[in-house]
RODOLUM-159045 format. One record per residue (C-alpha): x, z, y; residue in one letter. Coordinates in steps of 0.2 Angstrom, whole numbers, plus 5000, padded with zeros to 4 digits. Layout:
N
X; Z; Y; a
...
# end
This chain:
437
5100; 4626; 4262; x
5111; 4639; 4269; x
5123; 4625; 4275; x
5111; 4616; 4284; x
5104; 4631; 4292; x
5121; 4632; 4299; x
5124; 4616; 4305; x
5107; 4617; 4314; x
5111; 4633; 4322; x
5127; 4628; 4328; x
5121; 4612; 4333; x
5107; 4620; 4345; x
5119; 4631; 4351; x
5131; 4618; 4356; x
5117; 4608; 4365; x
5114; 4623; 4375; x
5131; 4623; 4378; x
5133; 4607; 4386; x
5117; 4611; 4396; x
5126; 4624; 4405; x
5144; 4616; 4408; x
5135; 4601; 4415; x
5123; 4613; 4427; x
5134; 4625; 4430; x
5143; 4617; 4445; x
5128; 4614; 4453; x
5123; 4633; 4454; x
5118; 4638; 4473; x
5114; 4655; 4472; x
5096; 4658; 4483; x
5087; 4674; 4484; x
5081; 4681; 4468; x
5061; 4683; 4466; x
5060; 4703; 4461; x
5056; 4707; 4442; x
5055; 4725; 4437; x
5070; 4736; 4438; x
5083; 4731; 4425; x
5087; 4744; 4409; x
5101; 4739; 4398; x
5113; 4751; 4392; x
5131; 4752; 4401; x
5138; 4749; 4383; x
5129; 4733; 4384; x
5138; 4725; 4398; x
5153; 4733; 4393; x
5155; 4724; 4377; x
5149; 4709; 4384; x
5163; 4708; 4395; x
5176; 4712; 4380; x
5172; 4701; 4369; x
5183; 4688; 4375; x
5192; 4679; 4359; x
5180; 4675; 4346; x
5182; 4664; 4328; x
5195; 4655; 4325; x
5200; 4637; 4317; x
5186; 4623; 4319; x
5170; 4636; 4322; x
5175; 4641; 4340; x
5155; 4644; 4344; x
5145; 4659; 4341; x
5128; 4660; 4343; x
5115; 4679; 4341; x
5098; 4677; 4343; x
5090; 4697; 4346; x
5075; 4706; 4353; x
5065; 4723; 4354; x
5049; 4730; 4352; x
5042; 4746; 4362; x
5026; 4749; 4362; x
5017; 4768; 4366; x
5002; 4775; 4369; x
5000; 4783; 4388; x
4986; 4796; 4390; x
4986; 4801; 4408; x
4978; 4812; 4421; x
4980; 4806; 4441; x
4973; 4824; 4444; x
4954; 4817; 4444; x
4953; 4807; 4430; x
4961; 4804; 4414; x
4962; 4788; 4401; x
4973; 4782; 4390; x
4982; 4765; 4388; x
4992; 4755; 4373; x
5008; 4749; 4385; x
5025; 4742; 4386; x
5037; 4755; 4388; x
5046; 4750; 4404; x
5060; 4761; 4401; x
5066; 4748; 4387; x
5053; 4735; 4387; x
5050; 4722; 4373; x
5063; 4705; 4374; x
5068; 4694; 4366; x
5083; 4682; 4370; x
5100; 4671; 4363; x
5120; 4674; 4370; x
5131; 4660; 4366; x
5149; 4661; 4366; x
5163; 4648; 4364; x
5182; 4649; 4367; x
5190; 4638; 4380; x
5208; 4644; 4375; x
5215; 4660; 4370; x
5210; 4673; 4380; x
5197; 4663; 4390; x
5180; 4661; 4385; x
5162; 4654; 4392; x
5146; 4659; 4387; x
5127; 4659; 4391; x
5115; 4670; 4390; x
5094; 4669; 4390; x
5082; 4683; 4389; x
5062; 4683; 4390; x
5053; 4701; 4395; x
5035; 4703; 4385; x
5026; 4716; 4393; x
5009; 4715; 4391; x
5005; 4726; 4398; x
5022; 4733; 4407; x
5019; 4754; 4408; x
5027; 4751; 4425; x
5012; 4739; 4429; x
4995; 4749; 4424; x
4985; 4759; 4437; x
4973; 4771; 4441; x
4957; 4758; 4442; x
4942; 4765; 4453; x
4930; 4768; 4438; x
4942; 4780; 4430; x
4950; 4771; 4417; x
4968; 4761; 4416; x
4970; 4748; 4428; x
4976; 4731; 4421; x
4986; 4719; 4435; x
4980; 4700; 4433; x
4995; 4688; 4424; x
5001; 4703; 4413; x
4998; 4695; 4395; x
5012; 4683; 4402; x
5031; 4680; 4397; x
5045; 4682; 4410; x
5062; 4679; 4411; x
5070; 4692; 4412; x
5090; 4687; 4412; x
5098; 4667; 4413; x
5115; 4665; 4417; x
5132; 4658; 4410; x
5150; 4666; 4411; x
5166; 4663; 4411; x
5179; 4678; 4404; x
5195; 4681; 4405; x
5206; 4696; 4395; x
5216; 4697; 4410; x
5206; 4692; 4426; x
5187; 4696; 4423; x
5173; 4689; 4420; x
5161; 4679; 4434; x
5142; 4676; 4430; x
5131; 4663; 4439; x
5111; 4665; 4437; x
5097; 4675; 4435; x
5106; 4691; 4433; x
5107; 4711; 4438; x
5117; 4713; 4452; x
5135; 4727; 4452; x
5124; 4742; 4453; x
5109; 4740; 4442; x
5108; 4753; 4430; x
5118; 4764; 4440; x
5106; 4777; 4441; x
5101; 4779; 4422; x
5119; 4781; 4414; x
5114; 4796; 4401; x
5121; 4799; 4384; x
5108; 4809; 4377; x
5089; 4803; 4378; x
5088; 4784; 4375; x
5070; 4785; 4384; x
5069; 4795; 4397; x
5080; 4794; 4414; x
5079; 4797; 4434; x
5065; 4781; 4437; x
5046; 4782; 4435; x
5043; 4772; 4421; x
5023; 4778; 4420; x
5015; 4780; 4436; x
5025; 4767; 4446; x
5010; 4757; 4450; x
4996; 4774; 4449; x
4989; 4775; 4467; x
4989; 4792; 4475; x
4974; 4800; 4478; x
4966; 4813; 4487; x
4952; 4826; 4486; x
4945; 4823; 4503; x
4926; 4818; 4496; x
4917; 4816; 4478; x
4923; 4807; 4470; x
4942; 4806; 4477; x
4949; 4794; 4488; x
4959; 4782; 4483; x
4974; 4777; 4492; x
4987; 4763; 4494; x
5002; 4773; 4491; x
5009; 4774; 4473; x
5021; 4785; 4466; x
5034; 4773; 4464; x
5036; 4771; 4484; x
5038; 4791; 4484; x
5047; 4796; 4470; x
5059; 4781; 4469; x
5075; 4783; 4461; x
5083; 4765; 4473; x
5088; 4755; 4460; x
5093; 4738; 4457; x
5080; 4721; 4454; x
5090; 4707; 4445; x
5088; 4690; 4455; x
5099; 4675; 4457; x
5117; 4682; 4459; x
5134; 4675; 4458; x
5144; 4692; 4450; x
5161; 4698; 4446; x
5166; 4710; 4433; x
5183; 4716; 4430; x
5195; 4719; 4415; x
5190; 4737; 4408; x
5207; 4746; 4413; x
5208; 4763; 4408; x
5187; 4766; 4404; x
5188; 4758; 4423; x
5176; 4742; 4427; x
5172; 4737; 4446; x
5160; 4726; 4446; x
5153; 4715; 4463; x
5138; 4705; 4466; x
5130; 4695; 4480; x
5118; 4681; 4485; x
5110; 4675; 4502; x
5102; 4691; 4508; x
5112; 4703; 4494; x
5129; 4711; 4491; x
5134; 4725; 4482; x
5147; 4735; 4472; x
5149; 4748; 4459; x
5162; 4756; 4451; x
5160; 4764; 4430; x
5169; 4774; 4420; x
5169; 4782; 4403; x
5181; 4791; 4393; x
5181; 4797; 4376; x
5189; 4813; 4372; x
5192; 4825; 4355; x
5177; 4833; 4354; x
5168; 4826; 4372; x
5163; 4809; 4380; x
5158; 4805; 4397; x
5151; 4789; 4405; x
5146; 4790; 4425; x
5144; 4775; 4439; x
5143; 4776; 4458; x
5138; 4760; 4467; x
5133; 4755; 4487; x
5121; 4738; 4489; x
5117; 4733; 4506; x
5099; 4720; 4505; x
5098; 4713; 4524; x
5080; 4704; 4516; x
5072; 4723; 4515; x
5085; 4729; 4529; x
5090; 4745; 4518; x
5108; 4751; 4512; x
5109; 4764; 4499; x
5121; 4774; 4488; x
5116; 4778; 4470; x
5125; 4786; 4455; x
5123; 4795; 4440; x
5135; 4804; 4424; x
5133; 4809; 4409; x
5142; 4821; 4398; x
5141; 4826; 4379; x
5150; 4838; 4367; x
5148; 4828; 4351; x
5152; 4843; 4338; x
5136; 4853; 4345; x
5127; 4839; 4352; x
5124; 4848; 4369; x
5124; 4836; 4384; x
5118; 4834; 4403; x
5115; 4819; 4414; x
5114; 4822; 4430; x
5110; 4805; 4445; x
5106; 4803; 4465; x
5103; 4792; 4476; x
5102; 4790; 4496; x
5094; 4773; 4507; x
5093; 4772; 4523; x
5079; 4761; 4529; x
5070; 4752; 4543; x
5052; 4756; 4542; x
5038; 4748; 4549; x
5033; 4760; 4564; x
5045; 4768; 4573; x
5051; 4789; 4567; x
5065; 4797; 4560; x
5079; 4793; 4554; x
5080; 4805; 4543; x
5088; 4793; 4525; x
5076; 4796; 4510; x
5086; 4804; 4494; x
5084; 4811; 4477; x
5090; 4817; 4463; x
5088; 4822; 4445; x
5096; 4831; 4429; x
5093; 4831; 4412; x
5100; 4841; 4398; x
5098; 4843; 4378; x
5105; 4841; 4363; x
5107; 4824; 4353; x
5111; 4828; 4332; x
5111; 4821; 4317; x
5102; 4834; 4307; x
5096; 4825; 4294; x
5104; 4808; 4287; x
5095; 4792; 4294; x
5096; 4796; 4310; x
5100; 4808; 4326; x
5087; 4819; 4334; x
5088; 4824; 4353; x
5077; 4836; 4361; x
5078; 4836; 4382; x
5068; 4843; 4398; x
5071; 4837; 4414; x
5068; 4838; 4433; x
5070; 4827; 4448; x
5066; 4828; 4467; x
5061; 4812; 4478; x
5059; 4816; 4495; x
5057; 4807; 4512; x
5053; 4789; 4505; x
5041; 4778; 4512; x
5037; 4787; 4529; x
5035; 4780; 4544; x
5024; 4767; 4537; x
5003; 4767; 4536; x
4991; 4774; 4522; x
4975; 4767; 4519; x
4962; 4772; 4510; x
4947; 4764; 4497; x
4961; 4750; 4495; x
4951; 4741; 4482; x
4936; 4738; 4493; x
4934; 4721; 4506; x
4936; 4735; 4522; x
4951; 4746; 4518; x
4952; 4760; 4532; x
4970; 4763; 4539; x
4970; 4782; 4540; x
4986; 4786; 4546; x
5004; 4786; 4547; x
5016; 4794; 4536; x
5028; 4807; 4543; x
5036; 4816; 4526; x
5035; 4814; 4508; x
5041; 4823; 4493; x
5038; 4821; 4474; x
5043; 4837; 4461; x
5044; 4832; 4441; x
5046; 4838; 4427; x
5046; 4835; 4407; x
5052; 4837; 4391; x
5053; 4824; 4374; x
5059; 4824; 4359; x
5065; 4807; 4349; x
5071; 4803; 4330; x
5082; 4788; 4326; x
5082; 4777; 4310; x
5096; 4769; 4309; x
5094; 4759; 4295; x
5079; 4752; 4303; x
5087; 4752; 4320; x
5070; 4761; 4326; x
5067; 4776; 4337; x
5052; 4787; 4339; x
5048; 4796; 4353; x
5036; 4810; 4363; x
5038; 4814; 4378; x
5027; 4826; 4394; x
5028; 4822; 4412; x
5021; 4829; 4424; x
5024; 4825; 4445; x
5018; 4835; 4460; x
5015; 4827; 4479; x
5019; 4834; 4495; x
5012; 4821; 4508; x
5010; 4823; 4526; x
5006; 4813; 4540; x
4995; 4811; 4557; x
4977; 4801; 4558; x
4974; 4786; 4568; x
4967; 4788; 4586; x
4962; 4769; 4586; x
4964; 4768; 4606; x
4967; 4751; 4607; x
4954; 4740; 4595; x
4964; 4735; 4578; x
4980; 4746; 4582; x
4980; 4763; 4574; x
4990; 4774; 4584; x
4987; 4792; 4582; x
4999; 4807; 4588; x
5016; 4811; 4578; x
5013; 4829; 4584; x
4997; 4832; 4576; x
5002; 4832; 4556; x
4992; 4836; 4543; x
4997; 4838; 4524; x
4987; 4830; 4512; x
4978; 4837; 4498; x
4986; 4823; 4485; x
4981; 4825; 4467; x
4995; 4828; 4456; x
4999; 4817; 4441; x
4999; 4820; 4421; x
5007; 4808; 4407; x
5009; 4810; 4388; x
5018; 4797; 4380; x
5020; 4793; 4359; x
5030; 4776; 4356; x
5042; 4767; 4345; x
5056; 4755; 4348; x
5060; 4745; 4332; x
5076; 4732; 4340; x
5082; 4717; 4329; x
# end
């Protein structure tokens, strides 16, 4: 039984295979549809690329089949009304998916990966919906592809990739060492709308917290990529498609009693007419657990009205301690704090968005998002299974300046005459568990 399990699995592997080689020359790389924000560990990619001999003798073809469950419960407050919400946790969602590997010659190898997202629904998805409780979007109970591509590796030349991909500086921003859950993106209130205390009940507005507290990182899309040799803990990795190119630079270096893992990378998108510089590190002393993470980002953008051109930036730190205190598993306790400020101005805010009239109140002029948090997670490594809690808690600064509406359907208004905005601030508790397979 066992044999013929075996011969089943390497002849669906070798099908796919063939699949590949025979597409693979036909690849045009076109611009990617955005998915969400990509989260794989920088190990991940790392010993993708490393693994450039496998088996020898007559079984030259490997084939792993893997996935991951995250699942938490969210209880929020948008500083008006609170609910709560069973979710997918974005920050390392629910997949499942296949890599295929086989071995040209010595040195040289060719693989292929798939990967399917199962969010239903995606904690960077729900909303604040206008009767109080979590918003749901339409198409959330449905499967996505999340990565399909091929590869071809080389020991001594690299590796290039072909497909549906994350481009060079994906993940950049979220290199940490400690906290496996919890990093410099909104994973929570991405999609919450902002709101304000300007009647009973309060407004509602377009604007969510992921346009003002973005941490400008990467969507995957269609990419043709290129990934060094690891020289030194060094991998420079590039990446472009029609309206995309970027490049990123890692490193990591293990020490006696210290590691360190860190990325800086520059994408330039001429689609969304934006260019940004992001980065982040990570540091931890093993023998006390003790570590920090620190990550930054600036974009310059064209906006929709014309203003300042002042780029939006932030940045975030994160320190704690990571220990294995008691014998199935590690324990890290953290607190963390970030700044977001400047993004998304110069562009309109409307009000009572989920009604057939939306009212365009104004335009933008300066934005600024303060968090905060603290979590705690336990490991099970013989379950390879994580449980986690965690407290955030975000703080707006919003102004801008009213429409005059001289001219019928324009909105107008006076950049002079400002006014800040009395924006609610936003609460989230989080209790989850990631059991991976």
């Amino acid at each position: 039984m066992r044999t013929a399990v075996a011969v089943a699995r390497g002849a669906l592997a070798l099908s796919v295979w063939a699949v590949v080689v025979g597409a693979g020359v036909k690849v045009n790389p076109a611009r990617g549809e955005a998915l969400s924000p990509c989260c794989d560990d920088l190990e991940e990619r790392l010993a993708e690329l490393e693994t450039t001999t496998v088996r020898g003798g007559a079984d030259k073809l490997s084939f792993r089949l893997y996935g991951q469950v995250n699942r938490a419960l969210l209880l929020w407050k948008d500083g008006f009304d609170s609910s709560q919400h069973v979710v997918d946790n974005h920050t390392s969602s629910s997949r499942f998916g296949f890599v295929s590997q086989a071995t040209i010659k010595p040195g040289l190898t060719a693989g292929y990966r798939l990967e399917i997202e199962a969010a239903f629904p995606s904690s960077d998805d729900v909303f604040n919906a206008p009767d109080g409780h979590t918003g749901i979007p339409a198409g959330s109970n449905q499967l996505g592809v999340r990565q399909n591509y091929w590869t071809l590796a080389s020991k001594d030349l690299g590796g290039v990739s072909v497909g549906y991909q994350s481009p060079a500086t994906d993940d950049v921003t979220i290199i940490n060492l400690g906290s496996q859950m919890n990093d410099a993106p909104v994973h929570y209130n991405n999609a919450f709308r902002i709101r304000l205390d300007l009647a009973k009940p309060a407004i509602i507005t377009d604007l969510t917290w992921g346009q003002i507290a973005h941490n400008v990182d990467s969507l995957r899309g269609n990419f043709v990529r290129y990934d060094t040799p690891i020289v030194n803990g060094l991998l420079l990795s590039a990446a472009v498609n029609n309206d995309i190119w970027d490049v990123a630079l890692r490193y990591q270096k293990d020490a006696k009693a210290f590691r360190f893992a860190g990325g800086i990378g520059y994408m330039h998108d001429a689609s969304h007419d934006f260019e940004d510089v992001r980065g982040s590190a990570s540091l931890i002393h093993d023998p006390s657990g003790l570590y920090a993470s620190v990550a930054g980002g600036v974009r310059n953008a064209r906006h929709s009205l014309a203003g300042s051109d002042n780029p939006a930036y932030f940045y975030y730190a994160q320190g704690g301690i990571s220990k294995q205190w008691v014998s199935f598993g590690k324990t890290t306790f953290y607190a963390d704090y970030g700044l977001y400020r400047d993004f998304n101005i110069d562009e309109p805010l409307s009000i009572n968005p989920d009604t057939n009239l939306p009212v365009v109140w104004g335009t933008l002029t300066s934005t600024e998002v303060r968090r905060w948090g603290f979590g705690i997670e336990q490991g099970f490594d013989a379950a390879t299974t994580i449980l986690y809690a965690q407290a955030h808690f975000y703080d707006p600064k919003i102004v801008g300046y009213p429409c005059d509406f001289v001219k019928p359907d324009v909105c107008g208004g006076d950049p002079a005459n400002t006014t800040s905005l009395p924006a609610g601030s936003w609460q989230g508790f989080v209790l989850g568990a990631r059991i991976q397979f």
